[in-house]
Structure formats: structure tokens, C-alpha cells
C-alpha positions in Angstrom: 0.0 0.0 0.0 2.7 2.5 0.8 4.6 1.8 -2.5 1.3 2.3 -4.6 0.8 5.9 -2.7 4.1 6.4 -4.0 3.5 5.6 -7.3 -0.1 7.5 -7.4 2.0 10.6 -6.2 4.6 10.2 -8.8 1.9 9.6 -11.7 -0.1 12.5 -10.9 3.3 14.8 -10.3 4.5 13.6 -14.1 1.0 14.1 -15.4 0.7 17.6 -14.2 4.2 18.3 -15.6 3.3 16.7 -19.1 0.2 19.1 -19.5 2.2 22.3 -18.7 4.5 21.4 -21.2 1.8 21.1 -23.3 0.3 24.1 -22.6 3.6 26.2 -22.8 3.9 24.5 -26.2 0.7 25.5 -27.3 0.8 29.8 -25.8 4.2 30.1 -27.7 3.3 28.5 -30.9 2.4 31.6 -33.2 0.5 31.7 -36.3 1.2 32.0 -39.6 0.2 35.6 -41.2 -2.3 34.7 -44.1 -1.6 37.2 -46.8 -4.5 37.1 -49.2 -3.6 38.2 -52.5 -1.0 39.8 -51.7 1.1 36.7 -51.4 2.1 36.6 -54.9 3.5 40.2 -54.6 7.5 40.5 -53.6 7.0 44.3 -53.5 3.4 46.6 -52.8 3.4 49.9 -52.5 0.9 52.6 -51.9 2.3 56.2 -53.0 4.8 55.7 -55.3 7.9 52.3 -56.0 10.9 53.9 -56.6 13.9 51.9 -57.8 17.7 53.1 -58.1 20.4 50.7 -60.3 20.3 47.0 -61.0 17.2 45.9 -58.8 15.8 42.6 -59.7 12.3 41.7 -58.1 11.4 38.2 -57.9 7.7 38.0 -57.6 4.9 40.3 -58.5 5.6 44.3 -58.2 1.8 46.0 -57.1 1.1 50.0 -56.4 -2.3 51.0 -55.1 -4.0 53.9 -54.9 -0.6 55.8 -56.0 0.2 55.8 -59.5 4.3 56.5 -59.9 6.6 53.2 -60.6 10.0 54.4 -61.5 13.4 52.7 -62.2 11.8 49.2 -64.2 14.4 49.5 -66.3 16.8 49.3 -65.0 15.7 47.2 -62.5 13.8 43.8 -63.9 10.7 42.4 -62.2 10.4 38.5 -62.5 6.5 38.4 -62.7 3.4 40.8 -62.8 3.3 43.8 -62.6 -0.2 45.2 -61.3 -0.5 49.2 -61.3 -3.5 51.1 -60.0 -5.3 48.3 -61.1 -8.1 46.2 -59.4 -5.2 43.3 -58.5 -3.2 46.2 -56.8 -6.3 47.4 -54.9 -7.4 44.0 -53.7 -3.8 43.2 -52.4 -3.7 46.6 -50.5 -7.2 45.7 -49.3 -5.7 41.8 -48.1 -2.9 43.6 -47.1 -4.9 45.7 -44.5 -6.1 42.4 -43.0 -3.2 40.9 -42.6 -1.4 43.6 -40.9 -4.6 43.3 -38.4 -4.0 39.6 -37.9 -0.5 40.1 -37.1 -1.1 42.7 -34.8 -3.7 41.2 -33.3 -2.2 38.2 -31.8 -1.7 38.7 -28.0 -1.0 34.5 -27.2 2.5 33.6 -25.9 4.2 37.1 -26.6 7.6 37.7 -25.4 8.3 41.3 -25.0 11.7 42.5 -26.8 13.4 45.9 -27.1 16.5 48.0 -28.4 18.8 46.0 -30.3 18.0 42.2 -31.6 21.7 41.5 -32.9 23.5 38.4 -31.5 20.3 36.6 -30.0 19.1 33.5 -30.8 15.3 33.2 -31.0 12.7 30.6 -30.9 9.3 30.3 -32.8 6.9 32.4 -31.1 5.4 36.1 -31.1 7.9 38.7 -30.0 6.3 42.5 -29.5 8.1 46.0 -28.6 6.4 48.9 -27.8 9.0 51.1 -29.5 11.6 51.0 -32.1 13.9 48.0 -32.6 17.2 47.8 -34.0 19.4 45.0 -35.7 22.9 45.2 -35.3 24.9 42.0 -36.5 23.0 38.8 -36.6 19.6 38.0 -35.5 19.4 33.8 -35.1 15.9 32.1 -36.2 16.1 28.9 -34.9 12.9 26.2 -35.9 14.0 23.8 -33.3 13.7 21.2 -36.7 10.1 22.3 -38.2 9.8 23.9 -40.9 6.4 25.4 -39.8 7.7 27.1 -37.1 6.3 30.5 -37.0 8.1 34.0 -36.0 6.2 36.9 -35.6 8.0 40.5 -34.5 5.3 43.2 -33.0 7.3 46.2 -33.7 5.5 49.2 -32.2 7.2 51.9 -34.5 10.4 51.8 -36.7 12.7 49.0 -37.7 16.2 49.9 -38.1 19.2 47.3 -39.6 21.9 48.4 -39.7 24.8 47.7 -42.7 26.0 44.4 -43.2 23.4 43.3 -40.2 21.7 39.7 -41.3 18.5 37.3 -40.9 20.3 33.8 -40.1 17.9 31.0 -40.7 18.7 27.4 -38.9 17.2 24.3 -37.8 14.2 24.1 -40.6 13.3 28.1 -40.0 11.9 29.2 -43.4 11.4 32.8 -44.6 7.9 32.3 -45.8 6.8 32.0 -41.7 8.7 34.9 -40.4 7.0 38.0 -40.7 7.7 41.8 -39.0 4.1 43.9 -38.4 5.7 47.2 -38.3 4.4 50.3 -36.4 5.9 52.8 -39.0 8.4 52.4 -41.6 11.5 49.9 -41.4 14.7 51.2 -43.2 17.2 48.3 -44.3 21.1 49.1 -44.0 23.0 48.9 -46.9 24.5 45.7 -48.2 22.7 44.3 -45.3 20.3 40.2 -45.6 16.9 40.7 -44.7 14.5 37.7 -44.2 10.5 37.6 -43.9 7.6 39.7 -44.5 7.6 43.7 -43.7 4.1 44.6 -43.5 4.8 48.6 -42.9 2.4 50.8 -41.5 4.0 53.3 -43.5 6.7 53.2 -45.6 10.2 50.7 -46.4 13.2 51.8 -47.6 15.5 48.9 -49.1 19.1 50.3 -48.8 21.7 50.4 -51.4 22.6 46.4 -51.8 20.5 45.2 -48.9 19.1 41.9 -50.1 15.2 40.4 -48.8 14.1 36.6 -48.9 10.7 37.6 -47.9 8.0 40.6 -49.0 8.4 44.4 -48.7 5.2 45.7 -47.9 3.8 49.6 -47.7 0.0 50.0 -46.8 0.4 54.3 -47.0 3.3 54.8 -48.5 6.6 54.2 -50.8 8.8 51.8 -50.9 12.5 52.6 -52.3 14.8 50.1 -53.8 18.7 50.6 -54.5 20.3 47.6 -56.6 18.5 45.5 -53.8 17.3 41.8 -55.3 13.4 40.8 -53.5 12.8 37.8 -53.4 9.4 35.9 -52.7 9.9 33.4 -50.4 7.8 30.1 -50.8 7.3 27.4 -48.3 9.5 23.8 -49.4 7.0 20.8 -48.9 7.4 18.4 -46.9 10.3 15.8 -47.0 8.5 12.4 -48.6 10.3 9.4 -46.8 10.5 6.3 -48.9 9.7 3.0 -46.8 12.1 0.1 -48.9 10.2 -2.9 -50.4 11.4 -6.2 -48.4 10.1 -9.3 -50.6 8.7 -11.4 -48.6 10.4 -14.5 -50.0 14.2 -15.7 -49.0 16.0 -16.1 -52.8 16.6 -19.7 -54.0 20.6 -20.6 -54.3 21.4 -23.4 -56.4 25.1 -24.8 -55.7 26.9 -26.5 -58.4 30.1 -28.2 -57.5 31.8 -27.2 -60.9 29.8 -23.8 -62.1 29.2 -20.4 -60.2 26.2 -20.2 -58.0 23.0 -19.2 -59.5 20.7 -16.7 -58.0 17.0 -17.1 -58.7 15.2 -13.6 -57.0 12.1 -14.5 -55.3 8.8 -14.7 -57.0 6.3 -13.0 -55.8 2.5 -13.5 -56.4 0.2 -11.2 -59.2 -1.9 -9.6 -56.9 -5.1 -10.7 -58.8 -6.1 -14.4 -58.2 -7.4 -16.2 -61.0 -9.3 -19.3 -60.1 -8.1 -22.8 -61.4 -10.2 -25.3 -63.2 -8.8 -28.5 -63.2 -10.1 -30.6 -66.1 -9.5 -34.6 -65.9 -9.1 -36.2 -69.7 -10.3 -38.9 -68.7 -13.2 -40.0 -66.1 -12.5 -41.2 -63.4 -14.4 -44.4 -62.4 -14.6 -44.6 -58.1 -15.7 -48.0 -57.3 -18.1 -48.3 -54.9 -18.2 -49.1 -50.9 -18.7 -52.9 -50.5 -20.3 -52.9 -47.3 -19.0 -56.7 -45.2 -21.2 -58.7 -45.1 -22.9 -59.3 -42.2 -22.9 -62.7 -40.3 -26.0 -63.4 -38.3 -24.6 -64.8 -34.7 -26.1 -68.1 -33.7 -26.7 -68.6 -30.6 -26.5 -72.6 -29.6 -28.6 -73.5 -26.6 -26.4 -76.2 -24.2 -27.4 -79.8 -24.4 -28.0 -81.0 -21.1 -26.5 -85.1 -20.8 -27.7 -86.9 -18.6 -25.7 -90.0 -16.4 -27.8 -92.0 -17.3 -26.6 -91.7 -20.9 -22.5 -91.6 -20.4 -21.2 -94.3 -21.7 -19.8 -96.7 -19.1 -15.8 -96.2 -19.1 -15.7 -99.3 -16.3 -13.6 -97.2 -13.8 -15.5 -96.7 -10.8 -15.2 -93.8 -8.2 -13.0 -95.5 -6.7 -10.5 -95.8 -9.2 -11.3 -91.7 -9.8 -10.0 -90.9 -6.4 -6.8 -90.2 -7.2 -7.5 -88.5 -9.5 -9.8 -85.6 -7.0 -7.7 -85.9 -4.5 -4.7 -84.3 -6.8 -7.1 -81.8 -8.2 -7.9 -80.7 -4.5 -4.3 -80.0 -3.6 -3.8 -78.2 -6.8 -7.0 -76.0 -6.1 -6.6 -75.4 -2.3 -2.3 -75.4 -2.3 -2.9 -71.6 -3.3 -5.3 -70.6 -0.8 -3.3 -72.1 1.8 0.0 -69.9 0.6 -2.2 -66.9 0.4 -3.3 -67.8 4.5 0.2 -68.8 5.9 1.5 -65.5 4.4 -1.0 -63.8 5.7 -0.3 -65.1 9.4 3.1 -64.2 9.1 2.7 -60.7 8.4 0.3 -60.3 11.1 
């Protein structure tokens, strides 16, 4: 009885720590920011997109309500272009709604502030009240899933500085990190950018900074100098190939004067077609012979009678003898059987 008290206490101790691991699991898994039509777009503005040198956009380049795209040429744009059109509106409209989502979520936040260089982070929602700053390399580690989900809550500027970086490790992927940004966010030169800006305001892309993710502007411009954008898209999941095992052993036959001979197993079609055996010639089954059956007759005794023996001429007399030896033969056992029995008594 005491041991099982023990081991009640123990399961109920290991239960209670199993479900707030859980639930710590659950408050700082964030979610993924769904972007509408304005996925397809690598760059959105809404005043004016302004490009300087040899910018090359991969993904769709959208401006709604403004009406000023300048510097395409130079730069090149690797897919549609959508200008003041109802595509552009809609995306500004989806854009609107996805800035709200990612604002909106309050579950699991980790407050953050000042400068986010040389940390390593975790999936999760990180806010600041203020500005934050990125000075050398921000660490996005996905723990080894590649839906793991970063979400920054910036509550006014982003600032990189130059040569700052995005590392990705561990399965993180650019299409689930995303930055909700209470103003504008300017990018330092030749600095590496990764995720989705969705900008209050405005998002300047400094001379040679690079972005594996979305620059986004619901009021104003966005500004690019020689700076590639690239799209990001999610890489589907790994497809693990479970090996065939026949399920018969190979047959080896052994010749004392050749080389072995392999024949691979033979495995079964998987339809079974039914086999009709056909004899050529009929078969003839003789039948049973039942025994035959012997009636058992019964012979009643004859009774003789003296009176009828034929007379031998020996008399009783001469038969005496012969009685007398068949006593002793007849009762020499019975006597054993008693003297023993005296004995042992």
C-alpha cells in the first residue's frame, strides 16, 4: 500500500508536468500571417515604387491607390506587374487584413526591445512597444520544423543596420517569419533581410541590402537601391520512402563445378485467377462394398444326462486319485495366500 501511494503521487506529479509542457507549447506556438492576395507580390506599395540601379524583383511588383513606378528599367521584375489596377487594390485591401492579424495576436508574446543583434530566437510572437534595431545577426532557430512561426510586433520603426543579417537554422523558413511594423522599417546597406515587412508606412530597401521575404507599404513608398526581392515560398514536406522487403528468401542453387546461381524471389500477381482442373479422362470410383454381415447363432447347451454316459468301467474309486490331486492343486494356493497372511500379522 505504501509503494502504490508512491507511485499514485509520482503519476499524478508527471501528469501535471506533461500538461504544462503542453500548454507552454501551445501559448508560444504563433500563427502563420495569411496574406491574401498579396502573397504573390515580392514588392506593394501605396504612394509611389521607386527603384535606383540594377534591382531585380522576384515575384509580383503592385502599387495601389498611388500611380508612380519608376526605375523598371533598369531594375527587372520577375512576374506581374499590377499598377493602379483592381489586382493592386485588392492586395492593399488583403494587405490591411493581414497587418490586423499580425497585430492582433496577444497569445505567448515575449516582450523584446532596443537592439535584436546576436540573440538567438525561438518560434513564437515577439512585441516591442518602441523601435527595434538589428545590429549583426539576429538567429531564427525552428528547433527542426519547418512550420515554425516567427512573428515580430514592432511598435514603430525598424532599423538594420549595414551588413546586419537574418540567419535561418534548424528548418526556420522565410515564408513564416514575418515583421508587423508600427511605422516604416529602413534596411542598412549591403545588409540580408529575411520575412515579411508589413509597414504601417513606408520601407526603404538600402543600397545592396538583399530580402528573402516581401516588402510591404499599406500608405506609403517603398524605395529600392540595386536590392534583389525575393518571394519566399514554403519547401514541402520531406516524402520518406519505406524500402520494399520481398517477402520471400532467394533460392541458391550450388553447383560443385559452375558459379552459383541466384534465382530472386517470385512474388505473387496480386489478382487471383481461379483454377479449373479438367481430368481427360473420367474417373471411375468403385463403390463401398459394405462386409457382409454374419448373423450370430446362438447354440442352446445340451443338457447329458448320467444315465446316458457311456460306461468307461472305472468306478469312483479308481477316480479318487485323481480328485484328490485336483484338491491339492485347487486349495495349495489358498493355503500360501493364509500362511502369508499369518506371518505378516
Amino acid at each position: 500500500m505504501k509503494y502504490m501511494k508512491i507511485f499514485n503521487k509520482v503519476a499524478v506529479f508527471g501528469l501535471a508536468l506533461f500538461l504544462a509542457l503542453v500548454v507552454s507549447n501551445v501559448a508560444l506556438a504563433a500563427t502563420a500571417v495569411q496574406l491574401g492576395t498579396a502573397d504573390s507580390f515580392a514588392v506593394l506599395g501605396a504612394s509611389t515604387v521607386t527603384n535606383t540601379g540594377s534591382t531585380v524583383v522576384n515575384g509580383g511588383l503592385g502599387l495601389s491607390p498611388g500611380t508612380s513606378v519608376t526605375g523598371f528599367p533598369p531594375g527587372m521584375v520577375n512576374g506581374t506587374q499590377h499598377i493602379t489596377n483592381a489586382t493592386a487594390a485588392q492586395a492593399q485591401a488583403d494587405l490591411v487584413t493581414a497587418y490586423n492579424a499580425a497585430s492582433g495576436q496577444t497569445v505567448g508574446v515575449t516582450m523584446v526591445s532596443g537592439d535584436l543583434g546576436g540573440q538567438t530566437l525561438l518560434p513564437g510572437l515577439y512585441k516591442s512597444a518602441s523601435a527595434v534595431g538589428l545590429t549583426g545577426t539576429l538567429t531564427l532557430n525552428g528547433q527542426g520544423n519547418q512550420d515554425s512561426v516567427f512573428i515580430f510586433q514592432v511598435g514603430s520603426a525598424l532599423t538594420t543596420a549595414s551588413a546586419s543579417r537574418v540567419n535561418l537554422i534548424n528548418g526556420a523558413q522565410a515564408c513564416n517569419v514575418f515583421w508587423q511594423i508600427g511605422s516604416s522599417a529602413t534596411l542598412g546597406t549591403n545588409s540580408t533581410f529575411v520575412g515579411t515587412i508589413l509597414a504601417l508606412a513606408s520601407v526603404t530597401v538600402n543600397t545592396g541590402a538583399s530580402v528573402s521575404g516581401r516588402v510591404l507599404a499599406r500608405t506609403g513608398a517603398v524605395t529600392l537601391d540595386t536590392s534583389p526581392i525575393s518571394r519566399p515560398t514554403c519547401a514541402a514536406p520531406a516524402v520518406v520512402s519505406v524500402p520494399v522487403t520481398p517477402t520471400s528468401t532467394p533460392i541458391i542453387f550450388v553447383s560443385a563445378t559452375s558459379t552459383p546461381i541466384v534465382v530472386p524471389p517470385i512474388i505473387a500477381p496480386t489478382t487471383i485467377v481461379p483454377m479449373v482442373l479438367v481430368s481427360p479422362v473420367p474417373t471411375v470410383v468403385p463403390l463401398a462394398v459394405a462386409p457382409a454381415v454374419v448373423p450370430l447363432v446362438v447354440v442352446a447347451p445340451t443338457t447329458v444326462s448320467l444315465a446316458t454316459l457311456p460306461n468307461t468301467g472305472i468306478g469312483f474309486a479308481n477316480e479318487l486319485p485323481l480328485y484328490a490331486v485336483l484338491f491339492v492343486i485347487v486349495s495349495a494356493p489358498l493355503a500360501m495366500y493364509l500362511i502369508g497372511r499369518r506371518e505378516y500379522q
